[in-house]
Wavefront OBJ file of the C-alpha trace (Angstrom):
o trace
v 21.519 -8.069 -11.448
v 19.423 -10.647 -9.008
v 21.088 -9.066 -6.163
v 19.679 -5.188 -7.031
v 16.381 -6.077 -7.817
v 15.756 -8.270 -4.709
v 17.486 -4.932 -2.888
v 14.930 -2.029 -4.671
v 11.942 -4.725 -3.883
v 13.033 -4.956 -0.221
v 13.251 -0.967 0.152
v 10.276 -0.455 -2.312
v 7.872 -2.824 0.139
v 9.302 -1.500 3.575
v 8.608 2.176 2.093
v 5.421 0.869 1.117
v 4.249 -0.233 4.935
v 5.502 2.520 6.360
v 3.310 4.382 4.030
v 0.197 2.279 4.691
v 0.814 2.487 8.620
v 1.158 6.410 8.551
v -2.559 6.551 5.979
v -4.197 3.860 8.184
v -3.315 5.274 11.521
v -6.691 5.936 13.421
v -9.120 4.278 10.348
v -9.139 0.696 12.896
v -7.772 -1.026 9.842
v -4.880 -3.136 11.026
v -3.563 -3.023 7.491
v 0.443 -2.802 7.874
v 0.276 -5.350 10.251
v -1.409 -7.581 8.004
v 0.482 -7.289 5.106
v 4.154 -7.540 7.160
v 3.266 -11.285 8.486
v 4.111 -14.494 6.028
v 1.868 -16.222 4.432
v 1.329 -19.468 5.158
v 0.167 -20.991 1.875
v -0.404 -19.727 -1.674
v -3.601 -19.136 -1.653
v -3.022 -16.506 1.565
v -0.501 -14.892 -0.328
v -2.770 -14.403 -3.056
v -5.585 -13.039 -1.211
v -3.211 -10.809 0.497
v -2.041 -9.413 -2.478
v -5.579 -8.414 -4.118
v -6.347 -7.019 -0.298
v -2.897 -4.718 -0.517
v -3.672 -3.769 -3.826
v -6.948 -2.326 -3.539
v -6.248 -0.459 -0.757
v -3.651 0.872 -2.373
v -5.856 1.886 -5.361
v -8.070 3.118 -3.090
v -5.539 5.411 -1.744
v -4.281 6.735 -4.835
v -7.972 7.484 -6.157
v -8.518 9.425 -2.988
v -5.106 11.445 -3.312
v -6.310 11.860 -7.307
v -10.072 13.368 -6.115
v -8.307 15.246 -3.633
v -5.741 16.936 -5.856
v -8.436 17.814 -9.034
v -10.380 19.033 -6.601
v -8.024 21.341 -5.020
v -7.107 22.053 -9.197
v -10.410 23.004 -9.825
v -11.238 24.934 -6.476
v -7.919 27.089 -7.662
v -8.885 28.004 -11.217
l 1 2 3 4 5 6 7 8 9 10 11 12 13 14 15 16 17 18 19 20 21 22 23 24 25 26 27 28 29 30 31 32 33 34 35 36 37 38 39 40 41 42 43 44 45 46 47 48 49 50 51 52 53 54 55 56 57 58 59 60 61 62 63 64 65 66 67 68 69 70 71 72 73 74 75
C-alpha cells in the first residue's frame, strides 16, 4: 500500500545521496548536501529537482561512455 511506497521512496532517496556524496567527493560540488535540506517553497523544490536530475543524467551518461568505451577497447 501507502505505507510501502512511502518506505521504497525513503530507502530509494537515502541510497540515492549516499551515491551522489561518494561520485561528488573531491569535484567541490556540495551536491548531497544540497539536495538533503527542505525546501522552503515550491518553486525551490522544483529547481532542486531539475538540478538533481541532471546531475544524475550526467552521471549515468558518463558511466554509459565509460562502459562502451571499455566494450569497444575489448573487442
Amino acid at each position: 500500500g501507502a505505507k510501502f511506497v512511502h518506505v521504497l521512496y525513503c530507502f530509494a532517496r537515502y541510497v540515492m545521496i549516499e551515491n551522489m556524496k561518494k561520485l561528488s567527493l573531491g569535484t567541490g560540488i556540495p551536491f548531497a548536501e544540497t539536495v538533503m535540506r527542505r525546501p522552503r517553497n515550491r518553486y525551490i523544490a522544483k529547481a532542486r529537482h531539475r538540478v538533481a536530475y541532471s546531475k544524475l543524467l550526467q552521471i549515468l551518461q558518463r558511466e554509459y561512455f565509460v562502459f562502451q568505451e571499455y566494450r569497444r577497447k575489448a573487442q
